[in-house]
C-alpha positions in Angstrom: 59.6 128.9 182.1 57.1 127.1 184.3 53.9 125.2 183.0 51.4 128.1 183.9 54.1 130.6 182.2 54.5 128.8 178.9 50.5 128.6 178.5 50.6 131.8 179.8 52.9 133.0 176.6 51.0 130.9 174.2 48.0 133.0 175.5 49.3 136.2 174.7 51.9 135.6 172.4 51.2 133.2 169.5 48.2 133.4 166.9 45.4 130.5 168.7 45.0 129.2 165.1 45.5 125.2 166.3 43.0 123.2 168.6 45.9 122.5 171.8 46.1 119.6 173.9 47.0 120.3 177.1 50.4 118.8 177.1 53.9 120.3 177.4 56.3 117.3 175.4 59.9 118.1 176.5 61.5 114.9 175.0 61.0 111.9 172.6 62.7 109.1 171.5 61.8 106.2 169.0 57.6 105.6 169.7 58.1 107.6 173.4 57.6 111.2 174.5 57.7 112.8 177.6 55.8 115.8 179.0 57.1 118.5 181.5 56.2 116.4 184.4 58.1 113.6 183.4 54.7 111.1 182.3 55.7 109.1 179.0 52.9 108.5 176.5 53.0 106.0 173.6 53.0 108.2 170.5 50.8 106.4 167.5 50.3 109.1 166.0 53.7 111.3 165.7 53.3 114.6 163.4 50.6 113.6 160.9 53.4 111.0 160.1 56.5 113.1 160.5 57.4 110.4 163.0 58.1 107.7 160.4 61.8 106.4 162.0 60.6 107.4 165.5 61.3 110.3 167.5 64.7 111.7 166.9 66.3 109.2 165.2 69.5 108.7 166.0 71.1 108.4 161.9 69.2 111.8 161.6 70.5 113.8 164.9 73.9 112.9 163.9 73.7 113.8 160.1 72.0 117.1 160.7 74.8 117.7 164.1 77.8 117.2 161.2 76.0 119.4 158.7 74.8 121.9 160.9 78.6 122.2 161.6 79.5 122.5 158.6 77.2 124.8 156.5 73.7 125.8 157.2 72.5 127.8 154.5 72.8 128.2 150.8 70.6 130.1 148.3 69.5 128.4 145.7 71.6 130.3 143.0 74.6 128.3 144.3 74.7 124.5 144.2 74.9 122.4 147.3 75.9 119.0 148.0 73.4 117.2 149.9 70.9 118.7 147.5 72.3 116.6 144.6 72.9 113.6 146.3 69.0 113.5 147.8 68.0 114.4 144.7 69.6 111.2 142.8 68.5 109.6 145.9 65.1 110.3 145.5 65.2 109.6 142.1 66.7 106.0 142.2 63.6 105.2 144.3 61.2 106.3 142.2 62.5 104.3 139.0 65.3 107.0 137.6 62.3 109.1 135.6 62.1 112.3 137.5 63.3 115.0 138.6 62.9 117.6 142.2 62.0 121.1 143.3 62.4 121.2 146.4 60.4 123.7 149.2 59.8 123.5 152.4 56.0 121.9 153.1 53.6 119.1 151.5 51.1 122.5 150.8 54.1 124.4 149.1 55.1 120.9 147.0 51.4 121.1 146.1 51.0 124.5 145.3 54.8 123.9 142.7 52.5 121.1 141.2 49.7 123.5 140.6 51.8 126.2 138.7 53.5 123.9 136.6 49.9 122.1 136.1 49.2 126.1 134.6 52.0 126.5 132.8 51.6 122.7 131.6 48.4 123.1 130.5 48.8 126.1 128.0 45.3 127.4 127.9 44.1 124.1 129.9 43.7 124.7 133.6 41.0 123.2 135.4 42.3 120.1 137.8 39.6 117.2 139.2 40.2 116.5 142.0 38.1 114.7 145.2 35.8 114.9 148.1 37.2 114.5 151.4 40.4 115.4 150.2 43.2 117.4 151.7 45.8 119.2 149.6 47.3 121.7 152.0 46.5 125.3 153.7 47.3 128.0 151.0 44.7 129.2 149.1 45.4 127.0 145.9 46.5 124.2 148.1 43.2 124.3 149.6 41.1 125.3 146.8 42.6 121.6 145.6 41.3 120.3 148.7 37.5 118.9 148.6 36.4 119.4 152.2 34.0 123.1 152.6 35.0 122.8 156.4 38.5 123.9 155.5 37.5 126.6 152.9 34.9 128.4 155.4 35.9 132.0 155.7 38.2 132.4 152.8 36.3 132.4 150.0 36.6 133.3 147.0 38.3 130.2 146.3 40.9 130.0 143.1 38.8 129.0 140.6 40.1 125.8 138.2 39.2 123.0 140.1 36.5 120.5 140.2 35.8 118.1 143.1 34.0 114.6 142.8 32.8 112.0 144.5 36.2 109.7 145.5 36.6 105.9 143.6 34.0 107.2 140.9 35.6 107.7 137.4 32.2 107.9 136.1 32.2 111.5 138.0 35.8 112.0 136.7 34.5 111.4 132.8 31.5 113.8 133.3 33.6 116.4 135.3 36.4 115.9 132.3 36.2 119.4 130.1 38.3 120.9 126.7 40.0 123.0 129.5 41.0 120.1 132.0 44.9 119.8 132.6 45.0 117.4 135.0 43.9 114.9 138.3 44.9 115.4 141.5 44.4 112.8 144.5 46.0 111.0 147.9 46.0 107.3 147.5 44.6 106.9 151.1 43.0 110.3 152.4 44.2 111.0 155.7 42.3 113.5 156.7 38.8 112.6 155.2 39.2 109.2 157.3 41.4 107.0 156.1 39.5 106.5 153.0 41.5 104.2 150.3 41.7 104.7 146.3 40.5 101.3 145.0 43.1 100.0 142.1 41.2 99.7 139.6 40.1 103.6 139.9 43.1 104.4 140.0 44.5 102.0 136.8 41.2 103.9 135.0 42.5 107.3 135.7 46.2 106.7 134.5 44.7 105.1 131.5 42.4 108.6 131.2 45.0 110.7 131.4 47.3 109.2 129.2 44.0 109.2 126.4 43.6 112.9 127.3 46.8 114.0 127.5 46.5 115.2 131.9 48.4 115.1 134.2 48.1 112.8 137.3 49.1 114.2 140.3 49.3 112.2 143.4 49.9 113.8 146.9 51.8 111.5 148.7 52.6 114.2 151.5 51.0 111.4 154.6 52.1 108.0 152.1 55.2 108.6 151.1 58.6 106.7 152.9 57.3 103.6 153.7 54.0 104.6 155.3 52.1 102.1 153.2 54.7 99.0 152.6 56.3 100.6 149.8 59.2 104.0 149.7 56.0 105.7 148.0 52.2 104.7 148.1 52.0 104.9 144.3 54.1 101.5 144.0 52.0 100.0 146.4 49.2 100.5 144.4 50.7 99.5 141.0 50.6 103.2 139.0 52.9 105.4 138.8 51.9 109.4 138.3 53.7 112.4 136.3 53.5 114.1 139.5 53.8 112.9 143.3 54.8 115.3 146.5 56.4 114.3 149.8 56.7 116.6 152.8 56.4 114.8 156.6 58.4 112.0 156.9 61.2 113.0 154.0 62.8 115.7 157.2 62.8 112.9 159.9 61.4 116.1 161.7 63.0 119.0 159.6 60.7 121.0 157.2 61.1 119.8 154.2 58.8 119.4 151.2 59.4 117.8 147.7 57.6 118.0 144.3 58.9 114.8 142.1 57.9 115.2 138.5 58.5 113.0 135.3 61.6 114.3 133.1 60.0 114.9 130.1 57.3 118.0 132.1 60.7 118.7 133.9 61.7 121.8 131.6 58.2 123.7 132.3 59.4 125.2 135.2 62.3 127.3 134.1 64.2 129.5 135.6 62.4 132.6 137.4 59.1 130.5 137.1 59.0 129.4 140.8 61.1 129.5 143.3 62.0 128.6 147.1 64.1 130.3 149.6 64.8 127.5 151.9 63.9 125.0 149.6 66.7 122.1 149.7 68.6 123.5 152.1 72.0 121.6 153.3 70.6 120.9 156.6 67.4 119.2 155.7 69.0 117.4 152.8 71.6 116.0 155.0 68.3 115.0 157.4 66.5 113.6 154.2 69.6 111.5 153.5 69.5 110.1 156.1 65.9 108.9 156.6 66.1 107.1 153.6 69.4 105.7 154.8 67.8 104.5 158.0 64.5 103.8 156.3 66.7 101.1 154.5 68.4 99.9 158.0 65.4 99.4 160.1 63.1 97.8 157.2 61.3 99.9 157.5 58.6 99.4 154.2 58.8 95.8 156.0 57.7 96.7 158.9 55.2 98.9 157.5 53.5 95.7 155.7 54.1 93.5 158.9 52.7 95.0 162.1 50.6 97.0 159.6 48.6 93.3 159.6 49.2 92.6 163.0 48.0 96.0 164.2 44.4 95.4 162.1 44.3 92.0 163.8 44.5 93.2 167.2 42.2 95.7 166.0 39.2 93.7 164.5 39.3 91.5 168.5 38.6 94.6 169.7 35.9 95.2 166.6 34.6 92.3 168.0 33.8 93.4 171.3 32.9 96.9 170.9 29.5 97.5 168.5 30.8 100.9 168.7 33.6 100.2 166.4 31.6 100.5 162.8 35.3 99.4 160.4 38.9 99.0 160.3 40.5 99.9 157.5 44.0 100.9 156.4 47.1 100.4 153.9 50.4 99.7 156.3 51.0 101.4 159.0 48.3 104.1 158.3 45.2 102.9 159.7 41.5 104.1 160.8 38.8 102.9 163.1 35.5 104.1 162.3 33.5 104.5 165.2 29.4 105.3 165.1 30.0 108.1 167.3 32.3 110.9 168.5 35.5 109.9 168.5 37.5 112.8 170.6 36.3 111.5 174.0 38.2 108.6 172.8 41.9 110.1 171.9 41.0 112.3 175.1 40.9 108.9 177.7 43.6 107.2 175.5 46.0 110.4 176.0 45.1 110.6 179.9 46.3 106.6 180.3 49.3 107.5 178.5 48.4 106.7 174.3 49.0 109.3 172.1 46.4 108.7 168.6 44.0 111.1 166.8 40.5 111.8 165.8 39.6 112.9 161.8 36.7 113.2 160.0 34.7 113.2 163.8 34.2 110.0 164.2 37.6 107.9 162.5 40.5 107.6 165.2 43.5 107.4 163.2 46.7 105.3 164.1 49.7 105.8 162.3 52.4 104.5 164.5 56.1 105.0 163.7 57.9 101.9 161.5 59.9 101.0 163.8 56.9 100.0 166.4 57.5 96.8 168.2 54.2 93.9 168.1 54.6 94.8 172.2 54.2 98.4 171.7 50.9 97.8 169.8 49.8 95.7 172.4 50.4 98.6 174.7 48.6 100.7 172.3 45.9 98.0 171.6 45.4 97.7 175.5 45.0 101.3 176.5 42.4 101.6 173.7 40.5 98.7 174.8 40.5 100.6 178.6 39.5 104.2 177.0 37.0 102.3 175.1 35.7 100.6 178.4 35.6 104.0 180.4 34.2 105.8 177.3 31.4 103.7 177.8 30.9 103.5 180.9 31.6 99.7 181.6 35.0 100.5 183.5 36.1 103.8 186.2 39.8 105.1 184.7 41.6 103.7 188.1 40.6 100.4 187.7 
């Protein structure tokens, strides 16, 4: 197919339901893609941080080219090999006190954490959870989710949640109800800008929940391998929850989604309780496997902490120079810049000189770079911002 074809089939063929850049990406490879005329683009911001290892890693293209040999697809009623050995992975990372259900998303690991929240809960079934939050699409995923710009238009919601104010257990106490199960939060909300739990908030609500008997539920579906320094966010942060999920990375670009819970709320899911069709399949297991095989390889929690620094140094120069830039803030490798106005005309210039970043939350361009980024790639990146700043502004014309 031709360019004006394929927009042409998108057109008429596929439900408009995502905000398109005009871009056709044929190829990629480590922080690199390519588009259908052959220009490469500096990817910081690959897949909501599917991109963790890069684009197409090459551990992960050859695990998944054995497996995909070998056997594709098992139900669930039958075991499977890479399913136990990424689920003992998994495991061994987070301390050797949990257990899996795997699925296919970070919104369908939320939405397992939910029901067993319900069935948990025994008459208790209301979850806290946080403004400018972002659980997921499905309707309990994004009942969960404290943002009313997501919600429009599918009301009623599921009732049983309660959303506060983020980094106020004050709120949390008064929110707190006979009927509350759990508390459900991201460590550093991607979507509502890069905001950041602070650690004491978080020390006060595993404290809570171990006084009230909750859950604490942390959704480590943008965090989770390596992202912030550490294999999960929540050991970067010094807590560790009953209940974390991972989705994104975890596939190295497979679908894969994970919930991890604590072995002693293990046995509330039993059998005929919930349920994925895909879930752990042999393909995406062997893919897991080996992202946290690489992950290991490439230093990659490392690497997060490292040129996660240098990155916000670079960053505040250009803070420095630019009154537009309001903060910089970030945890690793997943950072936001805060500007005091629109930021979309921003990723717009940056894509059109050849950097790939994003805008949330209006006005916070997010940068979340693969783990494996060189300190010359981000200052690439660092340079084509400072020229789609300049041009954004007018102090600069795009060919000079």
């Amino acid at each position: 197919m031709n360019v004006e074809e394929i927009f042409k089939s998108y057109q008429d063929n596929v439900v408009g339901s995502y905000t398109k850049v005009p871009c056709i990406i044929v190829k990629g490879k480590g922080s690199y893609v390519w588009d259908i005329y052959g220009k490469k683009y500096l990817d910081f911001f690959p897949g909501w941080g599917v991109g963790n290892l890069g684009h197409c890693n090459p551990d992960v293209v050859t695990a998944v080219r054995d497996q995909i040999s070998k056997l594709i697809f098992v139900p669930n009623n039958y075991y499977n090999v890479p399913q136990a050995k990424l689920a003992k992975e998994l495991n061994y990372w987070a301390g050797g006190d949990f257990k899996v259900f795997f699925c296919n998303s970070g919104a369908e690991a939320n939405e397992a954490a939910i029901k067993l929240t319900r069935k948990f809960g025994q008459g208790r079934y209301e979850i806290i959870t946080f403004e400018n939050s972002f659980h997921g699409r499905t309707m309990a995923a994004l009942s969960a989710t404290g943002q009313t710009k997501y919600q429009q238009g599918f009301l009623p919601l599921l009732s049983g949640f309660k959303t506060v104010a983020f980094n106020d257990f004050d709120a949390v106490k008064r929110a707190y109800t006979e009927k509350t199960a759990a508390i459900m939060l991201e460590l550093i909300q991607g979507e509502g800008g890069i905001n950041i739990a602070e650690k004491q908030f978080i020390a006060d609500l595993r404290r809570f929940c171990d006084e009230k008997k909750l859950l604490l539920i942390i959704d480590e579906v943008q965090t989770g391998v390596c992202r912030t320094g550490a294999m999960f966010g929540w050991q970067t942060f010094g807590v560790t929850p009953d209940i974390f999920t991972l989705a994104k990375a975890l596939g190295g670009g497979l679908p894969i989604g994970a919930m991890m819970v604590k072995k002693e709320f293990s046995g509330i899911l039993t059998p005929g309780t919930h349920a994925s069709t895909f879930g752990g399949g042999p393909v995406v297991c062997r893919a897991a496997l080996a992202v946290l095989k690489a992950a290991q390889k490439e230093k990659a929690a490392q690497n997060a902490r490292e040129k996660g620094e240098y990155l916000c140094k670079k960053l505040s120069i250009l803070k420095n120079k630019y009154p537009l830039i309001k903060d910089i803030r970030g945890v690793g490798l997943m950072v936001g810049v805060e500007l005091t106005h629109e930021g979309k005309p921003v990723v717009e210039e940056c894509a059109k000189q050849g950097l790939l970043i994003n805008c949330t939350h209006d006005t916070v361009l997010r940068i979340m770079p693969a783990l494996i980024v060189s300190k010359k790639e981000i200052d690439r990146a660092l340079k084509i911002l400072d020229k789609a700043l300049k041009i954004v502004l007018g102090q600069t014309k795009r060919n000079e």
